[in-house]
PyMOL Python script that loads the backbone (N, CA, C, O; Angstrom):
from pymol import cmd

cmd.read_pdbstr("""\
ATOM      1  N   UNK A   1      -0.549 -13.283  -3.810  1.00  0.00           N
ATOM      2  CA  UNK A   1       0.544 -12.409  -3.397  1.00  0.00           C
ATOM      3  C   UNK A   1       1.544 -13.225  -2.585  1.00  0.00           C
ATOM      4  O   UNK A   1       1.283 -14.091  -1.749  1.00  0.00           O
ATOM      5  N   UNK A   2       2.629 -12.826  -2.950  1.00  0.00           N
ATOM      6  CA  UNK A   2       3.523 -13.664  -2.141  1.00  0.00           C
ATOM      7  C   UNK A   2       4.291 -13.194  -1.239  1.00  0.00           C
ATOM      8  O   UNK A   2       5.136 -12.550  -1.861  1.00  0.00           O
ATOM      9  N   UNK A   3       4.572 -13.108   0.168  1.00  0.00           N
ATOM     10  CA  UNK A   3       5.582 -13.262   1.258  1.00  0.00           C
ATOM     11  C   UNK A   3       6.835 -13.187   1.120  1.00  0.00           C
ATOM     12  O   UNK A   3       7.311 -14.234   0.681  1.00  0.00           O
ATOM     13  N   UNK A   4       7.798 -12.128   1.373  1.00  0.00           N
ATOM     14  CA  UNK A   4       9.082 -12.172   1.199  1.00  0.00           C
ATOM     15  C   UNK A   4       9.533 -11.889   2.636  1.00  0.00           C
ATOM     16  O   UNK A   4       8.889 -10.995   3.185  1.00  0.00           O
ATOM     17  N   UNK A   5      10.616 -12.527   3.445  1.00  0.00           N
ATOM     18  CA  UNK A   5      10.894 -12.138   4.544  1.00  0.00           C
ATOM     19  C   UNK A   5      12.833 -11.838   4.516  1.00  0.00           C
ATOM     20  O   UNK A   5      13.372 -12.485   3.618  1.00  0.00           O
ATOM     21  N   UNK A   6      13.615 -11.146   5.200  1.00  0.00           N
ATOM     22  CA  UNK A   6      14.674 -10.889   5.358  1.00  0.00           C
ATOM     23  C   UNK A   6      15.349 -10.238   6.805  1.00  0.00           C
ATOM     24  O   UNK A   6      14.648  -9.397   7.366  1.00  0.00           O
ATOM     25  N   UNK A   7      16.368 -10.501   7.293  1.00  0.00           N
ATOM     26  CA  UNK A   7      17.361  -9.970   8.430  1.00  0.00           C
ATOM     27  C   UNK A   7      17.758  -8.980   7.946  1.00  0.00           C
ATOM     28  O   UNK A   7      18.524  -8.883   6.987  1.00  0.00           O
ATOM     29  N   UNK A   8      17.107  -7.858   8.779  1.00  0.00           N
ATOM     30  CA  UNK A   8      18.209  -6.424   7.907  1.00  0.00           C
ATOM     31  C   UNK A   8      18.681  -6.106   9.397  1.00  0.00           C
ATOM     32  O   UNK A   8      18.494  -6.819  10.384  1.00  0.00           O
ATOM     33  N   UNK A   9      19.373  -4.802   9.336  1.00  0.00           N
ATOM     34  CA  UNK A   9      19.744  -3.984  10.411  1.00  0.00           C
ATOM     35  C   UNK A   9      18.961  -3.238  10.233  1.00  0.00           C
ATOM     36  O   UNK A   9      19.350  -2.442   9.378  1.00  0.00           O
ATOM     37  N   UNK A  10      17.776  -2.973  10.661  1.00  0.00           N
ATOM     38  CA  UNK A  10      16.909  -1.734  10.199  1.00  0.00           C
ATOM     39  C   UNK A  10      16.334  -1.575  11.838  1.00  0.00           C
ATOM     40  O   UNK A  10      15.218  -2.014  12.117  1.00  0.00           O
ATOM     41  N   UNK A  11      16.965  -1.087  12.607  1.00  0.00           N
ATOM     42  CA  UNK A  11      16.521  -1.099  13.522  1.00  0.00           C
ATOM     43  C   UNK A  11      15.599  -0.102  14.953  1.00  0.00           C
ATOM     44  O   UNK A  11      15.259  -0.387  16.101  1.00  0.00           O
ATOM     45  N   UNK A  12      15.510   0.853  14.271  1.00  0.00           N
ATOM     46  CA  UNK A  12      14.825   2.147  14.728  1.00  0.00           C
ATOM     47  C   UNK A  12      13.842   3.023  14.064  1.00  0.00           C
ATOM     48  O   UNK A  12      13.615   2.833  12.869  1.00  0.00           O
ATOM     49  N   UNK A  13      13.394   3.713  14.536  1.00  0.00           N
ATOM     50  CA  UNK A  13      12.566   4.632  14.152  1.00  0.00           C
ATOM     51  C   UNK A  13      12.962   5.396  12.982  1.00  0.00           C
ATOM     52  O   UNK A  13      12.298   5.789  12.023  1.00  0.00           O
ATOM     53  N   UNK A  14      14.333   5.534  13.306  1.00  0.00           N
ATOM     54  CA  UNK A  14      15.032   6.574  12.367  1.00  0.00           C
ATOM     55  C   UNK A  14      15.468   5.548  11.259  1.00  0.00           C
ATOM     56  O   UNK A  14      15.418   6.164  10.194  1.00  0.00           O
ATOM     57  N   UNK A  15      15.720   4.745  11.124  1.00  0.00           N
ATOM     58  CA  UNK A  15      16.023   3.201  10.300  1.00  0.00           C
ATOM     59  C   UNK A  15      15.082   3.289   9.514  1.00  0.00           C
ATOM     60  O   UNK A  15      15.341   3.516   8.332  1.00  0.00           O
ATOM     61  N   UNK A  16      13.768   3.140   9.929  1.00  0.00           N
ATOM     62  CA  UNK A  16      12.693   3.165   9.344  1.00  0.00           C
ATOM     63  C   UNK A  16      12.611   4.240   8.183  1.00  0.00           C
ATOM     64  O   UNK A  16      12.410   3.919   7.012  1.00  0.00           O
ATOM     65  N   UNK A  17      12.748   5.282   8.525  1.00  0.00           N
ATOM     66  CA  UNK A  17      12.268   6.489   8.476  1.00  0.00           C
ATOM     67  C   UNK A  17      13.245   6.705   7.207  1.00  0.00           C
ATOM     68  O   UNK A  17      12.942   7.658   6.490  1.00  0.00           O
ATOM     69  N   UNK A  18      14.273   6.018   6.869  1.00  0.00           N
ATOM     70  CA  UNK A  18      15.486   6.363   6.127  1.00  0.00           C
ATOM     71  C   UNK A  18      15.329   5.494   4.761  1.00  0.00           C
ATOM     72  O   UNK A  18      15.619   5.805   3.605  1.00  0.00           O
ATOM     73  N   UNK A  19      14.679   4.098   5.376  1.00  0.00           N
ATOM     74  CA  UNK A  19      14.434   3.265   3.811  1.00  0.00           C
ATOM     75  C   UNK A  19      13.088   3.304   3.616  1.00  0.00           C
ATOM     76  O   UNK A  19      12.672   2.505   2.776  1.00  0.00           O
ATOM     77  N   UNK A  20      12.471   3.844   4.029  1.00  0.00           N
ATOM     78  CA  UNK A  20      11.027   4.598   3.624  1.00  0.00           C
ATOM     79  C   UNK A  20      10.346   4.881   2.324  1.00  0.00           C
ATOM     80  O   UNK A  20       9.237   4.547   1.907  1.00  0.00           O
ATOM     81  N   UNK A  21      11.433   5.675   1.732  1.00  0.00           N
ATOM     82  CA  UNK A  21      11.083   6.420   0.540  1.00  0.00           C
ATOM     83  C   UNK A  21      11.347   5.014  -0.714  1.00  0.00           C
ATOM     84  O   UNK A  21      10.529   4.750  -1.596  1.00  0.00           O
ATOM     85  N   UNK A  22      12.648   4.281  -0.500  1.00  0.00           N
ATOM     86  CA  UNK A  22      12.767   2.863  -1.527  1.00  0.00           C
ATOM     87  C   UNK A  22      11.638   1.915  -1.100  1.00  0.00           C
ATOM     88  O   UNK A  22      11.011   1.323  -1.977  1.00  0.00           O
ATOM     89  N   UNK A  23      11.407   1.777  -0.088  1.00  0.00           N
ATOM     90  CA  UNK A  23      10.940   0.414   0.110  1.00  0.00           C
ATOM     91  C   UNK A  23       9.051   0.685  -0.549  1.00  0.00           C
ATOM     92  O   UNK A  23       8.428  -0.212  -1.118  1.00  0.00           O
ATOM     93  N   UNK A  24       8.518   2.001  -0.294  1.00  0.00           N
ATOM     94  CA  UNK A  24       7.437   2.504  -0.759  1.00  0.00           C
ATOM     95  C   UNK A  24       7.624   2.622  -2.469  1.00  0.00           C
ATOM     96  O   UNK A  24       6.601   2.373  -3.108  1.00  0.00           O
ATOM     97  N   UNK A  25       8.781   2.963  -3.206  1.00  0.00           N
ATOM     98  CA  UNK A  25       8.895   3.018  -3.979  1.00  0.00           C
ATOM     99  C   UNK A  25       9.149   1.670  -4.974  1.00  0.00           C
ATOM    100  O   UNK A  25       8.771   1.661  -6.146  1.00  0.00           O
ATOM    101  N   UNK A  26       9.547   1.020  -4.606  1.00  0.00           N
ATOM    102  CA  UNK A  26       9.681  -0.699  -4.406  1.00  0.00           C
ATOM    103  C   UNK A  26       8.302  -1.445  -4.558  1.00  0.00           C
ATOM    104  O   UNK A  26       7.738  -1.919  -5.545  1.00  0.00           O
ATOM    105  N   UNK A  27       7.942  -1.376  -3.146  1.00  0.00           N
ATOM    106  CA  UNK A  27       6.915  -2.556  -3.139  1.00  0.00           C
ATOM    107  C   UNK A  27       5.601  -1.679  -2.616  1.00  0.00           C
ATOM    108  O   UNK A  27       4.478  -2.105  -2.348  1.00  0.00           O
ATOM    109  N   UNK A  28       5.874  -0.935  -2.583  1.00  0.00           N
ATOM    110  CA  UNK A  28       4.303   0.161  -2.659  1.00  0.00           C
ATOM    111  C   UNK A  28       4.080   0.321  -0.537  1.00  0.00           C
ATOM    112  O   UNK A  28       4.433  -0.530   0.280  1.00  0.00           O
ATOM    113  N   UNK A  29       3.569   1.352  -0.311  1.00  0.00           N
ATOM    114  CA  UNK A  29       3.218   2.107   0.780  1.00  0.00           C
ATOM    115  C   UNK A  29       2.012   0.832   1.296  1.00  0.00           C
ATOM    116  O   UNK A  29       1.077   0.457   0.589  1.00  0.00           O
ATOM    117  N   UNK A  30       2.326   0.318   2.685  1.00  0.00           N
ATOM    118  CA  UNK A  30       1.793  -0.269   3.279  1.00  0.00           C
ATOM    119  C   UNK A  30       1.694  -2.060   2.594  1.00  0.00           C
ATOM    120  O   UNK A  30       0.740  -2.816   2.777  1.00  0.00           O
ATOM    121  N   UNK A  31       2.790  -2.340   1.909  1.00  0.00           N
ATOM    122  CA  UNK A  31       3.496  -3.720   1.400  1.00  0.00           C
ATOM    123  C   UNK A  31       4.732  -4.090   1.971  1.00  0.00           C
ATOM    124  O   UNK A  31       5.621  -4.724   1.405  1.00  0.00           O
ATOM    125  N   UNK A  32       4.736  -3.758   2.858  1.00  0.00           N
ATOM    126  CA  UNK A  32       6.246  -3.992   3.911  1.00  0.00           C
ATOM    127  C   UNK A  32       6.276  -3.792   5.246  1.00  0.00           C
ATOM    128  O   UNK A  32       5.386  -3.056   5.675  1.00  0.00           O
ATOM    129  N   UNK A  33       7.046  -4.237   6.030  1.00  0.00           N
ATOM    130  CA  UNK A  33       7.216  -3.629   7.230  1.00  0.00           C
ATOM    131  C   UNK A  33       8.182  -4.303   8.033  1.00  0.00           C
ATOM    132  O   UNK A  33       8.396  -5.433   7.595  1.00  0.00           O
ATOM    133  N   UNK A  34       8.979  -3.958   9.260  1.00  0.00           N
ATOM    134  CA  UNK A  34      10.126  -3.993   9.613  1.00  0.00           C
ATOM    135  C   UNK A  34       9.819  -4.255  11.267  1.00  0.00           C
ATOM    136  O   UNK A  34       9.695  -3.319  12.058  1.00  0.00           O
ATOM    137  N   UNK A  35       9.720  -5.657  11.644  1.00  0.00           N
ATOM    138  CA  UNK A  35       9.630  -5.483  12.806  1.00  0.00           C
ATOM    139  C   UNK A  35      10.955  -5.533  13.765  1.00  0.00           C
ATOM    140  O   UNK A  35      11.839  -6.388  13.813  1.00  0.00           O
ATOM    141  N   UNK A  36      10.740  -3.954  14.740  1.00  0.00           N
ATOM    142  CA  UNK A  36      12.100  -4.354  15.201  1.00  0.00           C
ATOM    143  C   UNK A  36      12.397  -4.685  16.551  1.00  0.00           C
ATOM    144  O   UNK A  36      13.511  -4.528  17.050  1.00  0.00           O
ATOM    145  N   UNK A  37      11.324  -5.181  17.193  1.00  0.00           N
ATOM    146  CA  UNK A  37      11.026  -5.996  18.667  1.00  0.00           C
ATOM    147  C   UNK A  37      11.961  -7.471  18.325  1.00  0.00           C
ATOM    148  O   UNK A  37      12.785  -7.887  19.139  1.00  0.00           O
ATOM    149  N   UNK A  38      11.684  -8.181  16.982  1.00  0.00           N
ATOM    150  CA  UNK A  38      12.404  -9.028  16.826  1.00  0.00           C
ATOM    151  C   UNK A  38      14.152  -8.786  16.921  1.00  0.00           C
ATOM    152  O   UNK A  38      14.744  -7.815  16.449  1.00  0.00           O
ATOM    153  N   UNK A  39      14.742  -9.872  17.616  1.00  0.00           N
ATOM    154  CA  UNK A  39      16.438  -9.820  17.707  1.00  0.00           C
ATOM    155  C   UNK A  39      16.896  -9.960  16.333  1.00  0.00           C
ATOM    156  O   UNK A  39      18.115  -9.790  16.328  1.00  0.00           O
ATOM    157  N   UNK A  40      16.306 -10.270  14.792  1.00  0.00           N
ATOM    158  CA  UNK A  40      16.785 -10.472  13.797  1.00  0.00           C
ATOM    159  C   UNK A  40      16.280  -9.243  12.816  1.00  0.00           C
ATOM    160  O   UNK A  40      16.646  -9.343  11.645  1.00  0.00           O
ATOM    161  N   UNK A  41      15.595  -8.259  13.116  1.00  0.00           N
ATOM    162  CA  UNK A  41      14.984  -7.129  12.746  1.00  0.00           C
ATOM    163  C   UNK A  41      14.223  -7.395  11.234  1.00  0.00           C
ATOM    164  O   UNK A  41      14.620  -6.832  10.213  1.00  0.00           O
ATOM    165  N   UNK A  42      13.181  -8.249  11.253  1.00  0.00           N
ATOM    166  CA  UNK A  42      12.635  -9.061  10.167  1.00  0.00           C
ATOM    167  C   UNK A  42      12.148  -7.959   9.416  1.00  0.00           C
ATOM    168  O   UNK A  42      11.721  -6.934   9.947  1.00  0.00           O
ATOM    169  N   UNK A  43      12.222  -8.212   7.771  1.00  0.00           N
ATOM    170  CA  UNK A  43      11.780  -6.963   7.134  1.00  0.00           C
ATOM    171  C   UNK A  43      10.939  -8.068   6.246  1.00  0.00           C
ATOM    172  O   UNK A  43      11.391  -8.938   5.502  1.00  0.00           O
ATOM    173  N   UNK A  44       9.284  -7.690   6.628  1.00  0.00           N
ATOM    174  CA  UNK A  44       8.293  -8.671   5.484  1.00  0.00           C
ATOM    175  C   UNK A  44       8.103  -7.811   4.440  1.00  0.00           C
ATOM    176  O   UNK A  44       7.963  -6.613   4.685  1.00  0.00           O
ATOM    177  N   UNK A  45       8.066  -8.320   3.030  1.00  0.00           N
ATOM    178  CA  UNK A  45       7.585  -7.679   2.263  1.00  0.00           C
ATOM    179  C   UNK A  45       6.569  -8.565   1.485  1.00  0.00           C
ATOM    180  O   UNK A  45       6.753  -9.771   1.323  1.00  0.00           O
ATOM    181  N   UNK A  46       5.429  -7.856   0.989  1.00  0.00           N
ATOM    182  CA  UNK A  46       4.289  -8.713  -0.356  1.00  0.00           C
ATOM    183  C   UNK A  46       4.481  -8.063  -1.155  1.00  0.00           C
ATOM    184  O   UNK A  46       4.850  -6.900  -0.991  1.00  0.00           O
ATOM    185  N   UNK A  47       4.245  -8.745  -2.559  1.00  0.00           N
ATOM    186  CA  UNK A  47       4.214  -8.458  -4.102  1.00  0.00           C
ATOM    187  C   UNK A  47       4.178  -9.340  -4.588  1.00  0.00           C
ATOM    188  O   UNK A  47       4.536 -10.419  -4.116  1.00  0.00           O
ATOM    189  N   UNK A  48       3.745  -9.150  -5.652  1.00  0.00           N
ATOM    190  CA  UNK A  48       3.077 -10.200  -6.778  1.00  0.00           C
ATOM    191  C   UNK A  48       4.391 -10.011  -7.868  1.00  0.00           C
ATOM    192  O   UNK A  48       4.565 -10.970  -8.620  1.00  0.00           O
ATOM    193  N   UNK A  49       5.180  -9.036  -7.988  1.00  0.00           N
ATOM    194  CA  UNK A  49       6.029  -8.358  -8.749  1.00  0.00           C
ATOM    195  C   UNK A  49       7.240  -8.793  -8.393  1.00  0.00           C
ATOM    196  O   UNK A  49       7.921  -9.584  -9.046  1.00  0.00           O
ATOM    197  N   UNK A  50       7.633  -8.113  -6.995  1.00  0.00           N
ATOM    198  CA  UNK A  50       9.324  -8.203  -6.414  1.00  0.00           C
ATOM    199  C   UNK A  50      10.056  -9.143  -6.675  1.00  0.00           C
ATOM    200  O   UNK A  50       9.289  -9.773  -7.402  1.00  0.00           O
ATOM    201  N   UNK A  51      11.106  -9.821  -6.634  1.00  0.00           N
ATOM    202  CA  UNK A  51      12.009 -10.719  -6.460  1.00  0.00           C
ATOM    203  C   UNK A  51      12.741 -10.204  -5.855  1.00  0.00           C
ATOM    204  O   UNK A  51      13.309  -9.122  -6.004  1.00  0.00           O
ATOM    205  N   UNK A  52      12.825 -11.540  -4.513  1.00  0.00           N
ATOM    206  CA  UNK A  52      14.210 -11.419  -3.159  1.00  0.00           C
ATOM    207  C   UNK A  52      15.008 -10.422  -3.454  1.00  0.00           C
ATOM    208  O   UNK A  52      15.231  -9.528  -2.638  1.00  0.00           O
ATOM    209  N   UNK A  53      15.749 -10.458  -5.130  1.00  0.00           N
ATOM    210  CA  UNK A  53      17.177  -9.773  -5.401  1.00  0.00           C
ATOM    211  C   UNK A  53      16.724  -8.492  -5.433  1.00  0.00           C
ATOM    212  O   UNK A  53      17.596  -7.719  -5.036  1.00  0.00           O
ATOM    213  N   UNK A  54      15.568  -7.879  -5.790  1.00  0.00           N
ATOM    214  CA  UNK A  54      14.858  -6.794  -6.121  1.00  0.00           C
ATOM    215  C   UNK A  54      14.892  -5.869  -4.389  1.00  0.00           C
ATOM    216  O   UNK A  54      15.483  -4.840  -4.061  1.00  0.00           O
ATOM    217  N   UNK A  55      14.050  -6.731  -3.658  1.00  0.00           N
ATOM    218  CA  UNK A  55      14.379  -6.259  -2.263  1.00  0.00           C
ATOM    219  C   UNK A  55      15.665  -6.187  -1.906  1.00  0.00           C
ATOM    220  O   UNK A  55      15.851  -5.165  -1.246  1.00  0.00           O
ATOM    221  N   UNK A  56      16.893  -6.993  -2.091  1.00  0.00           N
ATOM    222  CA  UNK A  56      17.876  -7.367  -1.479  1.00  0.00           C
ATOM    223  C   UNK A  56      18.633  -5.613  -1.822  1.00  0.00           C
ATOM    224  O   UNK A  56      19.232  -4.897  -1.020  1.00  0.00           O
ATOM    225  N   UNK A  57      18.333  -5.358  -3.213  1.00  0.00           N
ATOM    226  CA  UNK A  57      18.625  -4.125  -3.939  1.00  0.00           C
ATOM    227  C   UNK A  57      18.485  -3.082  -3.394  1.00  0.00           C
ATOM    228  O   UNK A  57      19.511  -2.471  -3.097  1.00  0.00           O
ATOM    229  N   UNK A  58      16.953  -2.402  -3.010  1.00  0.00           N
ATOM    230  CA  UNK A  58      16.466  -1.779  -2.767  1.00  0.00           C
ATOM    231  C   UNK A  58      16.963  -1.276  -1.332  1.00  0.00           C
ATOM    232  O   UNK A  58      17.135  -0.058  -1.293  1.00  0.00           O
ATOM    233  N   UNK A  59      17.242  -2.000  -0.084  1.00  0.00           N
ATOM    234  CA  UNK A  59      17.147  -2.308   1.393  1.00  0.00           C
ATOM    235  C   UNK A  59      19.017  -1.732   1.150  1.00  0.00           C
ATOM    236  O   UNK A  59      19.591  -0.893   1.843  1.00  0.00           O
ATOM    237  N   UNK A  60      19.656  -2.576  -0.138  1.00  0.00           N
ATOM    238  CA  UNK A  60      21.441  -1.962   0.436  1.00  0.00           C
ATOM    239  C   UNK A  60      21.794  -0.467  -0.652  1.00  0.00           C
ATOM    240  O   UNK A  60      22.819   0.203  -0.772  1.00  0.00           O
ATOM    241  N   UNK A  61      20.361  -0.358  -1.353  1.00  0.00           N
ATOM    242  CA  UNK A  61      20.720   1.332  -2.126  1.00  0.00           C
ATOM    243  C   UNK A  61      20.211   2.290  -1.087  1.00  0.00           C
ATOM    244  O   UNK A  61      20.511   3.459  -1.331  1.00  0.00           O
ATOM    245  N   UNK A  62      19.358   2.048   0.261  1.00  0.00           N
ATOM    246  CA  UNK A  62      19.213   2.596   1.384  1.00  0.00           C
ATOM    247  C   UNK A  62      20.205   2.755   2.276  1.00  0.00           C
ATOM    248  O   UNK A  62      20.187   3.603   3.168  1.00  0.00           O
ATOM    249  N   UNK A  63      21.310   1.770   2.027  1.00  0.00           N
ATOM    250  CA  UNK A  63      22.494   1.341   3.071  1.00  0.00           C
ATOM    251  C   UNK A  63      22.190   0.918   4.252  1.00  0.00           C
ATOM    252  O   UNK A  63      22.433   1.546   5.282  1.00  0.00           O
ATOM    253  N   UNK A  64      21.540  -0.365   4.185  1.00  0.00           N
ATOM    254  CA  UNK A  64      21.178  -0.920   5.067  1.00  0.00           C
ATOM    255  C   UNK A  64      21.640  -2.399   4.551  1.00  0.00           C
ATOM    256  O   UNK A  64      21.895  -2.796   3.414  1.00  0.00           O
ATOM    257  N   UNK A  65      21.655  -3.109   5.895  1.00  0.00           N
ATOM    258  CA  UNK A  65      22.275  -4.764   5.234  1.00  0.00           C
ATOM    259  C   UNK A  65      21.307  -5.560   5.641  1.00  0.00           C
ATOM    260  O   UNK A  65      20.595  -5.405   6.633  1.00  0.00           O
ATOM    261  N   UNK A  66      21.279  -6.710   4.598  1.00  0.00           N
ATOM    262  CA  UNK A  66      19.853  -7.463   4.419  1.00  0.00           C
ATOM    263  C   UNK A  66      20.141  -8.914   3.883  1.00  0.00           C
ATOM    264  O   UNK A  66      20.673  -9.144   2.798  1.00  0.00           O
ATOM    265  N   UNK A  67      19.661  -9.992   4.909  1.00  0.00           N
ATOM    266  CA  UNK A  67      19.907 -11.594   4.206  1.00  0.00           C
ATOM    267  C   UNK A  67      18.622 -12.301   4.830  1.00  0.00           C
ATOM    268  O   UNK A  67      17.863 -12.322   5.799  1.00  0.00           O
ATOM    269  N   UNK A  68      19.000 -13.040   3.209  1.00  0.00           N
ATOM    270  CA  UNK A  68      17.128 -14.490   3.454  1.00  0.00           C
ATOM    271  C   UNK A  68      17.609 -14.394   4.850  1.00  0.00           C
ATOM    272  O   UNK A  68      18.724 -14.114   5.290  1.00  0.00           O
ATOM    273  N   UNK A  69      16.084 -14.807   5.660  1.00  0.00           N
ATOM    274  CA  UNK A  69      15.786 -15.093   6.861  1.00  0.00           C
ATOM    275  C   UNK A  69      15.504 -16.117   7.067  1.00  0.00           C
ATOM    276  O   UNK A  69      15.204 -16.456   8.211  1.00  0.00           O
TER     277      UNK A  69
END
""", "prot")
cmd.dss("prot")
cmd.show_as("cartoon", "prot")
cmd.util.cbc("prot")
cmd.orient("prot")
């Protein structure tokens, strides 16, 4: 499985709570996560499947903004 990491603005609870439904739909429920203690609000994702552009997709059809980290 491979490691995907990215800078989004995803930065709250409610952030969370909003790209939720893509990112589960994406890369599956409990294959991601968004830490937002970090100053760059790192969004990891695993899959054996995804490609970067695939996430990159997913994270700005949420309306959220997202670059390699």
């Amino acid at each position: 499985m491979k490691t995907l990491q990215f800078k989004t603005n995803i930065n709250c609870g409610g952030c969370i709570k909003a790209v939720t439904p893509t990112l589960n739909q994406e890369a599956g429920a409990g294959n991601w996560q968004v830490d937002t203690a970090n100053p760059n609000k790192i969004l990891t994702v695993s899959s054996d499947t995804l490609s970067a552009e695939q996430v990159v997709q997913a994270v700005e059809k949420a309306g959220f903004k997202i670059q390699a980290a």
